[in-house]
BADO-25466 format. One line per field, with one value per residue (C-alpha): residue number from 0; residue in three letters; z, x, y. Coordinates in pm, 1 decimal. Example, Ala and Ser with C-alpha at 12.3 -4.5 7.8 and 13.67 -1.06 7.14 Angstrom:
REM residues 2
pos = (0 | 1)
code = (ALA | SER)
up = (780.0 | 714.0)
east = (1230.0 | 1367.0)
north = (-450.0 | -106.0)
This chain:
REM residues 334
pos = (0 | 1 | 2 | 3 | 4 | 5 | 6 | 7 | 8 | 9 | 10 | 11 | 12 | 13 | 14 | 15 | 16 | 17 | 18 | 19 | 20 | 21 | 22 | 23 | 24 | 25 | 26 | 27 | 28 | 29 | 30 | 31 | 32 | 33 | 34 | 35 | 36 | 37 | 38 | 39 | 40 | 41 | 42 | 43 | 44 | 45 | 46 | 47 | 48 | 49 | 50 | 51 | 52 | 53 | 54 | 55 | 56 | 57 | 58 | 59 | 60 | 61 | 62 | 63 | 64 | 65 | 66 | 67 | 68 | 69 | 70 | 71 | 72 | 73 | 74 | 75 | 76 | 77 | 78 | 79 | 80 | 81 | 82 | 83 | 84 | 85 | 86 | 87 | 88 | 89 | 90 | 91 | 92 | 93 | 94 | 95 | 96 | 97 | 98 | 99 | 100 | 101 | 102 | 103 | 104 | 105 | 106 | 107 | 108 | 109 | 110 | 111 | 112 | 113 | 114 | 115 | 116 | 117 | 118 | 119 | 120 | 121 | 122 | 123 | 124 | 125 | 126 | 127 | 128 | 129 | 130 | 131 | 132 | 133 | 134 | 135 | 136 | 137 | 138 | 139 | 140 | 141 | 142 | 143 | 144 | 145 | 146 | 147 | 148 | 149 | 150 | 151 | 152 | 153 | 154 | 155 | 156 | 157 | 158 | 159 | 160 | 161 | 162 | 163 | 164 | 165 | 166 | 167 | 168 | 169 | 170 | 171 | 172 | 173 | 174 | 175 | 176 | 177 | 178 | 179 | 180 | 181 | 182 | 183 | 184 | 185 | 186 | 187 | 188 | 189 | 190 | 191 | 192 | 193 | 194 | 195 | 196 | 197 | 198 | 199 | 200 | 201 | 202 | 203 | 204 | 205 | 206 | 207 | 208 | 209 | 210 | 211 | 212 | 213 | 214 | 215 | 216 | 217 | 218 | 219 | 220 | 221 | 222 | 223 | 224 | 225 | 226 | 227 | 228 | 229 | 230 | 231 | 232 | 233 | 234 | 235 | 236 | 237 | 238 | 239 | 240 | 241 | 242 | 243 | 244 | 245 | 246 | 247 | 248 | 249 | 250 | 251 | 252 | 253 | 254 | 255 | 256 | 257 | 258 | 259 | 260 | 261 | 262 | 263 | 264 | 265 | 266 | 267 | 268 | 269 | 270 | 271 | 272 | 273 | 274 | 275 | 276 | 277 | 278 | 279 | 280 | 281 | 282 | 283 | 284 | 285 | 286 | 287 | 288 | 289 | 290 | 291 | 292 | 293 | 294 | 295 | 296 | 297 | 298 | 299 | 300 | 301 | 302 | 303 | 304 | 305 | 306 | 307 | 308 | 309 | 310 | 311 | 312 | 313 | 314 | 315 | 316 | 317 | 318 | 319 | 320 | 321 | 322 | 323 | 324 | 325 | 326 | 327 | 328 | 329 | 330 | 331 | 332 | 333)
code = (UNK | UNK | UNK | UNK | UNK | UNK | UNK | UNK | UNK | UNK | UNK | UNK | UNK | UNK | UNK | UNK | UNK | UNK | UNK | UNK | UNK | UNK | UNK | UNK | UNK | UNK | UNK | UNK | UNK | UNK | UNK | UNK | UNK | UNK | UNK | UNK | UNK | UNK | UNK | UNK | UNK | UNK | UNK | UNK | UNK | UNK | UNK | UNK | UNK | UNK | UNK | UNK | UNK | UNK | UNK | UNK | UNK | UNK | UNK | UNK | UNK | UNK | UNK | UNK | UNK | UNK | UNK | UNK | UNK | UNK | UNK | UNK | UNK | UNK | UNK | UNK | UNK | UNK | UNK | UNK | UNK | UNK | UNK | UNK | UNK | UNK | UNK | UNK | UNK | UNK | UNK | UNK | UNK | UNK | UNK | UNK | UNK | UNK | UNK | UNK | UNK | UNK | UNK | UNK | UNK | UNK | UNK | UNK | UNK | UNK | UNK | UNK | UNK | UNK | UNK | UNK | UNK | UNK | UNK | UNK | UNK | UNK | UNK | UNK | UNK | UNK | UNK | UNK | UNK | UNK | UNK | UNK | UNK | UNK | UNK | UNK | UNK | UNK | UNK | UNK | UNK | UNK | UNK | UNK | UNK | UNK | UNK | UNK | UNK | UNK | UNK | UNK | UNK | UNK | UNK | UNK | UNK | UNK | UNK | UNK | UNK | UNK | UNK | UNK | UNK | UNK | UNK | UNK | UNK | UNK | UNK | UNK | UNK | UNK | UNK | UNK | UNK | UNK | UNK | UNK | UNK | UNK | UNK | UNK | UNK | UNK | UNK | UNK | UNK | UNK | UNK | UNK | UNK | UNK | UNK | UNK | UNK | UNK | UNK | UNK | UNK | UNK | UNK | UNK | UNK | UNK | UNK | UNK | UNK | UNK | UNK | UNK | UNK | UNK | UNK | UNK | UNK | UNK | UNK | UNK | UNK | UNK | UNK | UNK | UNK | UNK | UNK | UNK | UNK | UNK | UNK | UNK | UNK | UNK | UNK | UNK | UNK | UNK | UNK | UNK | UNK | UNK | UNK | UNK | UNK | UNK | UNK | UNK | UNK | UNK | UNK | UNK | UNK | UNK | UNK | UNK | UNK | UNK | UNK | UNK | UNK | UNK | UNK | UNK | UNK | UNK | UNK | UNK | UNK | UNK | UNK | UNK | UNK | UNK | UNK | UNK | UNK | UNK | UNK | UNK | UNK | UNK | UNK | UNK | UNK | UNK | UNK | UNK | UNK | UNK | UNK | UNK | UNK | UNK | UNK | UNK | UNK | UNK | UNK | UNK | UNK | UNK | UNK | UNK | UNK | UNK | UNK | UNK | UNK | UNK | UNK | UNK | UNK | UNK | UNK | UNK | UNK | UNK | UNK | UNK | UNK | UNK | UNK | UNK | UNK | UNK | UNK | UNK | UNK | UNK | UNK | UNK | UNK | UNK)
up = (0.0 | -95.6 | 97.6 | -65.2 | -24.2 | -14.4 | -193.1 | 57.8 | -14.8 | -184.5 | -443.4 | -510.4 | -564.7 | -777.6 | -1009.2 | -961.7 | -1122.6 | -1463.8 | -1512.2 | -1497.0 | -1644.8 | -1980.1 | -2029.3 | -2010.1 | -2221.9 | -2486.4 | -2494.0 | -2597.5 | -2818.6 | -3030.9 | -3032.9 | -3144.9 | -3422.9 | -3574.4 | -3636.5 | -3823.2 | -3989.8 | -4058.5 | -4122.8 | -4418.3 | -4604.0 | -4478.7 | -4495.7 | -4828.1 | -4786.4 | -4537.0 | -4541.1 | -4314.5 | -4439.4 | -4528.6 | -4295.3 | -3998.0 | -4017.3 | -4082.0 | -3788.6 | -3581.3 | -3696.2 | -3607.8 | -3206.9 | -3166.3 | -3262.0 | -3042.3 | -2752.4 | -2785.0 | -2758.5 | -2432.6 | -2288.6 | -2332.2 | -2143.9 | -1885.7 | -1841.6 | -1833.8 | -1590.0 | -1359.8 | -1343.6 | -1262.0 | -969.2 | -844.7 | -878.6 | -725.8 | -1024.1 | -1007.3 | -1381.2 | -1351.0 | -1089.1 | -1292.6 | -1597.5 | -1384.3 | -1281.7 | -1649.9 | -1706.4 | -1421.4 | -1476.4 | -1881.5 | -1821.5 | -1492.3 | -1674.6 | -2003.8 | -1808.0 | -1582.9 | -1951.4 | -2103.4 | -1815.0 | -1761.4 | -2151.2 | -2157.3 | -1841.0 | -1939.0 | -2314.5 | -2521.3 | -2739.6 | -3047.4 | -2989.2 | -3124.5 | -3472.9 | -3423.5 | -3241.1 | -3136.9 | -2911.0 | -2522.7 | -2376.8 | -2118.0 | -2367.0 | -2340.7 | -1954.3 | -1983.3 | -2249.1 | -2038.7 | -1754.1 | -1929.6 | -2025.3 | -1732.8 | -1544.3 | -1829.8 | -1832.6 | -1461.7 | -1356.3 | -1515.2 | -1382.6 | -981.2 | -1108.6 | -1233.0 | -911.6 | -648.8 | -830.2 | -814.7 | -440.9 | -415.6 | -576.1 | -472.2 | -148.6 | 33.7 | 204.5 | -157.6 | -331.4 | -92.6 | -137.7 | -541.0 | -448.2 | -489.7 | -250.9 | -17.8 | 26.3 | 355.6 | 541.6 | 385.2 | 534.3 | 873.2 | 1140.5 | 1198.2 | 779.0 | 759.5 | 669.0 | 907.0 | 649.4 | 541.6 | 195.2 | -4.3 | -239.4 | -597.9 | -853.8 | -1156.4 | -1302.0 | -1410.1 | -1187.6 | -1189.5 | -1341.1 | -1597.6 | -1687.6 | -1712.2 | -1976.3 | -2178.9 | -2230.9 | -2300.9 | -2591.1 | -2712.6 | -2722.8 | -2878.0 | -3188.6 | -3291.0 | -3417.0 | -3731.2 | -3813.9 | -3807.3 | -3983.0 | -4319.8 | -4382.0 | -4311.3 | -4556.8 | -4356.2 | -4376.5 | -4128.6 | -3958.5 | -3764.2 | -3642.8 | -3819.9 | -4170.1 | -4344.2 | -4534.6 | -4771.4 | -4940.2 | -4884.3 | -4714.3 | -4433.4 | -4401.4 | -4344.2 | -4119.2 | -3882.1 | -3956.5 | -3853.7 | -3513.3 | -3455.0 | -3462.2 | -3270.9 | -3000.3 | -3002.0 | -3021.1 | -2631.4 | -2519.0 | -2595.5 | -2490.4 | -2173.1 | -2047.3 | -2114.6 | -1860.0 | -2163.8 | -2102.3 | -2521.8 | -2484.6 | -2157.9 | -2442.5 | -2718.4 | -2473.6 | -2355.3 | -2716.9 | -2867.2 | -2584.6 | -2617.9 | -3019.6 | -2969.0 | -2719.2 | -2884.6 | -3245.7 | -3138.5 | -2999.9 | -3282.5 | -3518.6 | -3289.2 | -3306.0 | -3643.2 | -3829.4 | -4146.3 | -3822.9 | -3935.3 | -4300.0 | -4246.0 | -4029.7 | -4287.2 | -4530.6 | -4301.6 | -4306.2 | -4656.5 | -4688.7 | -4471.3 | -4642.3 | -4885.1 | -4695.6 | -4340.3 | -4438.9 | -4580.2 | -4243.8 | -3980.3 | -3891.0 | -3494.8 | -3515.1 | -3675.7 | -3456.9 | -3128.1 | -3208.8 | -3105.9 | -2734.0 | -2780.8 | -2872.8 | -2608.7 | -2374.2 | -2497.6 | -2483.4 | -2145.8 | -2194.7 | -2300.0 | -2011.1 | -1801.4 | -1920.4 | -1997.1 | -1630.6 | -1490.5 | -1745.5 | -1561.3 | -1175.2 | -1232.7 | -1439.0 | -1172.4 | -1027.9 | -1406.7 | -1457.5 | -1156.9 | -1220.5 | -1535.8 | -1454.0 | -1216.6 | -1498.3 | -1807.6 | -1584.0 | -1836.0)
east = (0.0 | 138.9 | 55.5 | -26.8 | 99.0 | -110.8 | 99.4 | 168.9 | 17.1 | 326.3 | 309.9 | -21.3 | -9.2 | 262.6 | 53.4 | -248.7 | 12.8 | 121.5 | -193.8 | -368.2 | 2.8 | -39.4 | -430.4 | -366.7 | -67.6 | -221.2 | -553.0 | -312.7 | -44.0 | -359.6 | -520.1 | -188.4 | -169.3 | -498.8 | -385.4 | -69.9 | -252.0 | -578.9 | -285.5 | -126.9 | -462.9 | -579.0 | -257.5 | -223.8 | -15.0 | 233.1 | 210.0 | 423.8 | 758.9 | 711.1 | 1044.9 | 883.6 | 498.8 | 707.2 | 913.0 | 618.9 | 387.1 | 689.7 | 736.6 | 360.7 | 358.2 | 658.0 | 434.4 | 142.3 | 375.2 | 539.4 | 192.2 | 46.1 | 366.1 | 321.4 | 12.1 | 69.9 | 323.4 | 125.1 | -130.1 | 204.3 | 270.8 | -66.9 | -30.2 | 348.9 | 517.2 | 862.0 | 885.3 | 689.6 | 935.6 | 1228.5 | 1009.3 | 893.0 | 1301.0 | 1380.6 | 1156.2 | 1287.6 | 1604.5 | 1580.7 | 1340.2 | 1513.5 | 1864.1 | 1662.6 | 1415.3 | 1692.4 | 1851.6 | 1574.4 | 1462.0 | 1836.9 | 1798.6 | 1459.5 | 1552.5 | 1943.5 | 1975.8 | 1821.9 | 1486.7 | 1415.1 | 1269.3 | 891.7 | 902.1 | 511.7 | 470.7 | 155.2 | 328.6 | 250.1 | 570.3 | 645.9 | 563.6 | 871.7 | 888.9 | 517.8 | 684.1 | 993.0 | 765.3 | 533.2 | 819.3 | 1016.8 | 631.3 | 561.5 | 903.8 | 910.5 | 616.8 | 784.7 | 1139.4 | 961.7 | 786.0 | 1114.2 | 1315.1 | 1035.7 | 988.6 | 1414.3 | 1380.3 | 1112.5 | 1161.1 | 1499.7 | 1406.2 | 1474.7 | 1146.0 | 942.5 | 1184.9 | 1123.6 | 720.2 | 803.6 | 982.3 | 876.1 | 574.1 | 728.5 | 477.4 | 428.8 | 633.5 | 958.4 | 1250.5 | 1141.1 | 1398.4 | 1413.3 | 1466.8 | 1717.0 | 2069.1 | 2348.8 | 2603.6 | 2588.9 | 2480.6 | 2723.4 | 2503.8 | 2624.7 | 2526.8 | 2421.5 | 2235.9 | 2368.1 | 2330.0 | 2029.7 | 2198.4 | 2325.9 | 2015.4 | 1881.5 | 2142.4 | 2050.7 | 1724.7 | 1800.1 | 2048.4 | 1769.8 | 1565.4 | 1830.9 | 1858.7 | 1482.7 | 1623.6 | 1683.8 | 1323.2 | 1372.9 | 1740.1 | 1572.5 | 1304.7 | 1545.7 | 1844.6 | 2090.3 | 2440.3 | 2646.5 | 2879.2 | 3121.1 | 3493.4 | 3376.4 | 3330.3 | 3002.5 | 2939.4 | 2646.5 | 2399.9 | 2355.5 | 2688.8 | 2551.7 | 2220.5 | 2467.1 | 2649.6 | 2353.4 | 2232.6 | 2562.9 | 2576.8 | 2191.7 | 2223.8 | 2553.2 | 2362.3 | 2065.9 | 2382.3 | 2527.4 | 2186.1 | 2048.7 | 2392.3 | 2464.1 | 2069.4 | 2233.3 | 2517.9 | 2755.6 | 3113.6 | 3186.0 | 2878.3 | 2993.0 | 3312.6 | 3082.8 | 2893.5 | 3214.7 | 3378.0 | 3037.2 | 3077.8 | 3382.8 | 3380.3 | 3043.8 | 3221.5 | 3499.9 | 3327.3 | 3077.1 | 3349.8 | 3621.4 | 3258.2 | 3144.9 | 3534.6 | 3531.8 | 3507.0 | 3327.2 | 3012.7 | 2769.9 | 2841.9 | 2709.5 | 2451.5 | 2296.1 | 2373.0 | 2225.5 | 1870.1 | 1888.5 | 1926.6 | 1585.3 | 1426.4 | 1493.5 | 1261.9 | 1392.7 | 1791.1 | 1632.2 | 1482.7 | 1699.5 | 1919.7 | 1821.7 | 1908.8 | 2277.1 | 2342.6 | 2266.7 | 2327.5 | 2666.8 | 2547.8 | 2292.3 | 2504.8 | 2775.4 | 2516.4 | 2377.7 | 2793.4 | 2669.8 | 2498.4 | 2735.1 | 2998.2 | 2713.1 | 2692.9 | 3041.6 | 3094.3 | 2834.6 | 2961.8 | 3348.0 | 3180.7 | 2980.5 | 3190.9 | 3351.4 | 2966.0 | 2909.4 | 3221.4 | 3175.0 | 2803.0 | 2930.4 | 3148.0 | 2974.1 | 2684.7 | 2954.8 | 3287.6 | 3647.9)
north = (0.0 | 347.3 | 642.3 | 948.6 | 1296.2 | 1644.8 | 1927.4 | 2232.8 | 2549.8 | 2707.8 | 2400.2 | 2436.2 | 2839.6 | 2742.6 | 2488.8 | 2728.6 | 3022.0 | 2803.7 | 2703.8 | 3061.5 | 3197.7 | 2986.3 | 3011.2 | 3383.7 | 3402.1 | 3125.5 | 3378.2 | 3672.7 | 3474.0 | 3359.0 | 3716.3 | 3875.5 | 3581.4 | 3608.8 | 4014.7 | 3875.4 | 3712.8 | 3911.1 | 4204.1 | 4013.3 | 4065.1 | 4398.3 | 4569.3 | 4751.9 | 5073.1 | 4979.4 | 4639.9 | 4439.3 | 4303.5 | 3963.3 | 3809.1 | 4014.1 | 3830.7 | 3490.3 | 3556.8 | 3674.9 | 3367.7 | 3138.8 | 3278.0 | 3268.9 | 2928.4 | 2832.6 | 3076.0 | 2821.1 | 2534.0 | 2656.9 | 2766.3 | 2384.1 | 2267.7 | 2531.9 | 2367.1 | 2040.6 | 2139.9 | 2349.5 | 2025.6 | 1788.4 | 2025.0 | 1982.6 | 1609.6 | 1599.1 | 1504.7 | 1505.3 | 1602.8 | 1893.2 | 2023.5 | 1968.8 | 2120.9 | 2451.9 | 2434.3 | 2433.0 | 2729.8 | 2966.4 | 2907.6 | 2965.9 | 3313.6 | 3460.1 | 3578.9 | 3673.1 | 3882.4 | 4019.5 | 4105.9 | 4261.1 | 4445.0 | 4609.3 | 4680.5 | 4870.2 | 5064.3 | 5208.4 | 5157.6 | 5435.5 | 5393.9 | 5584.0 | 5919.9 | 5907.7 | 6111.0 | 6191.6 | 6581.0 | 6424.9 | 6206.0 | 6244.3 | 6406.3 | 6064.1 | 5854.4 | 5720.2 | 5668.5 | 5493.2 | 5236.2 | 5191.4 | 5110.2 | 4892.5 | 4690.1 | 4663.8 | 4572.8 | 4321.0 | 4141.5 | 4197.5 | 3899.8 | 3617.5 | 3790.0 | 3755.1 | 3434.3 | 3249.5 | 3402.1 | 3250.4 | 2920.9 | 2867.8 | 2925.1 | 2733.6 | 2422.8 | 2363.5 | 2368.3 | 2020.1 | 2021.4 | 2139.0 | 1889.5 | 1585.4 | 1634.0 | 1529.7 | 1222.0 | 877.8 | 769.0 | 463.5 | 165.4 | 81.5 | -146.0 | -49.2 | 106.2 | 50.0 | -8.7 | -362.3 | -386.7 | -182.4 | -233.8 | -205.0 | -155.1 | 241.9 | 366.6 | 589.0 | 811.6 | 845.2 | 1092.1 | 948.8 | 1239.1 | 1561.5 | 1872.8 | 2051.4 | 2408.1 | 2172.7 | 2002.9 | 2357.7 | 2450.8 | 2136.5 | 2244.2 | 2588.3 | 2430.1 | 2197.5 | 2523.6 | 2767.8 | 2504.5 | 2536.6 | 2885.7 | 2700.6 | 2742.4 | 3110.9 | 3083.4 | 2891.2 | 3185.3 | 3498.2 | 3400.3 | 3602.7 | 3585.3 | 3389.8 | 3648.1 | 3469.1 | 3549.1 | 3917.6 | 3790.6 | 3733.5 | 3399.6 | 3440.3 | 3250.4 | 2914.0 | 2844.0 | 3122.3 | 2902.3 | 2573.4 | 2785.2 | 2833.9 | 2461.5 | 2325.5 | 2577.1 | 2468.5 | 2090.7 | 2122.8 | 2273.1 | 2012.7 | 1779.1 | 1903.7 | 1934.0 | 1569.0 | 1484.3 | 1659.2 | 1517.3 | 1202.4 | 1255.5 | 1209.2 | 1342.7 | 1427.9 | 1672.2 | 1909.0 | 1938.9 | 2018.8 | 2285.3 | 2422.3 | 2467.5 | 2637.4 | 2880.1 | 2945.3 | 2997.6 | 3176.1 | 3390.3 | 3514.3 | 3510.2 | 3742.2 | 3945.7 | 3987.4 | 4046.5 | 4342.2 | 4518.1 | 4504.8 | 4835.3 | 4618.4 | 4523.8 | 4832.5 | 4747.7 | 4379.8 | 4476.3 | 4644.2 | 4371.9 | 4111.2 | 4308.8 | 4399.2 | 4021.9 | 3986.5 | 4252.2 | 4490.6 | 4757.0 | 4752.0 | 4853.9 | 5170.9 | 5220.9 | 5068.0 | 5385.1 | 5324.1 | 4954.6 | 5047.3 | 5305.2 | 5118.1 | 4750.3 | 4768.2 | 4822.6 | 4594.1 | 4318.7 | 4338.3 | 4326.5 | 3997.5 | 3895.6 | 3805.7 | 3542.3 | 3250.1 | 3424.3 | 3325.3 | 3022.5 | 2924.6 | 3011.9 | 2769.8 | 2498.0 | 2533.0 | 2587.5 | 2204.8 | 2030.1 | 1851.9 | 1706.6 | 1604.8 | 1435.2 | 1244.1 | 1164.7 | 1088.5 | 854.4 | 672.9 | 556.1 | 514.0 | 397.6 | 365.2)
């Protein structure tokens, strides 16, 4: 006979949150899709560029996919699924530094002055605060869920129920248990998924046609689309891998970092970086070089600023290598 377990209050406001989170946020991805789409044949005098209604059609779609799994996984919480722990886990710790990123962006880096007179005179302030406000509830939602879930307490609620009569004291063993990892660390597990996630940009890569700008030189055509291919399915490569507790893929995940790293930096010294900036959204579309005077000027800061990302991550590859090794190890011994 198993007992069964009652989730605490915290879990359940938790559930109750990704449920009501992803109903919410599936109501407005669909909304904003059907006026793509009912824009494509309305539009007729400033119609939207065509690469900007794919690429908007394509994140909606990904939207609804991540708001049926934050479903699914605010119904696993309620139900003390260890999966949906590791899943809500996943999400915090994918939308807490990209949050934290976009909120330091729209607060300090400056946005286009509004070319209308019209324009209220703190417009500007109202649309830095609506940002940081609307980036700021899955920023405080990621933060509480990491402290909550990795709680010992919250985390021993999700493990396996024990039928009764085991591990009572008369049953037990008098020789002592040494615990070995055989999974990989949580952060890493994290990181997998955000690889596995990264390399669905190929989607995105096959409709825009950009050139491949890497080391600071552009490679065009279709040898820039095999570019992004290649760096895409290398990525789903370390992620599959490092959820597999394989040692080949923390190498993999180090060296993309690394070459991502010091690619991106060499490209944004380069004096030739406006000239294929421009390029690259000619190459997208033809209308949006003639108007992307803003974007030039300020993608430089832009871009160092997202520099931090894989120094995040390349530092939390080197901080739990050792636990991955060893976990590692201990399932696929030499």
């Amino acid at each position: 006979m198993v007992t069964s377990k009652r989730p605490s209050a915290a879990i359940i406001a938790a559930g109750i949150v990704a449920i009501v989170g992803s109903v919410l946020t599936m109501l407005g991805v669909l909304m904003g899709l059907f006026g793509v789409i009912l824009g494509r044949h309305l539009a007729q005098q400033s119609p939207m560029p065509t690469f900007v209604q794919t690429t908007a059609i394509a994140g909606m779609a990904f939207l609804l996919a991540q708001t049926a799994l934050g479903i699914f996984t605010g119904v696993g919480l309620l139900r003390l699924r260890n999966w949906a722990r590791i899943s809500a886990l996943v999400w915090a710790g994918i939308t807490v530094p990209c949050a934290l990123l976009i909120v330091f962006m729209m607060l300090l880096v400056p946005l286009p002055t509004p070319s209308r007179p019209e324009a209220p005179t703190h417009f500007l302030l109202f649309f830095r605060f609506f940002l940081a406000l609307f980036y700021g509830i899955p920023l405080g939602v990621g933060i509480w869920w990491l402290i909550l879930f990795t709680r010992k307490g919250v985390a021993a609620q999700f493990a396996a129920p024990v039928p009764e009569g085991e591990g009572l004291p008369g049953e037990a063993s008098s020789e002592p248990l040494s615990v070995r990892p055989t999974t990989a660390p949580l952060p890493v597990i994290v990181l997998a998924w955000f690889f596995l996630i990264s390399s669905l940009s190929i989607g995105f890569v096959v409709f825009t046609h950009m050139p491949a700008v890497l080391f600071g030189f552009a490679i065009r055509g279709p040898a820039g689309t095999a570019v992004y291919v290649i760096w895409c399915l290398l990525f789903a490569a370390a992620g599959i891998g490092l959820l597999r507790v394989r040692r080949w893929a923390y190498s993999l995940a180090l060296g993309l970092q690394i070459i991502g790293l010091v690619s991106g930096t060499i490209s944004l010294l380069s004096p030739r970086y406006e000239v294929i900036l421009r390029e690259s959204l000619f190459w997208m579309d033809p209308s949006m070089a003639s108007n992307a005077s803003y974007v030039v000027i300020h993608a430089r800061s832009y871009a160092f600023i997202g520099l931090l990302a894989p120094i995040v991550v390349l530092v939390m590859l080197l901080y739990y290598r050792p636990r991955f090794l060893e976990a590692s190890n201990n399932l696929f011994p030499r």
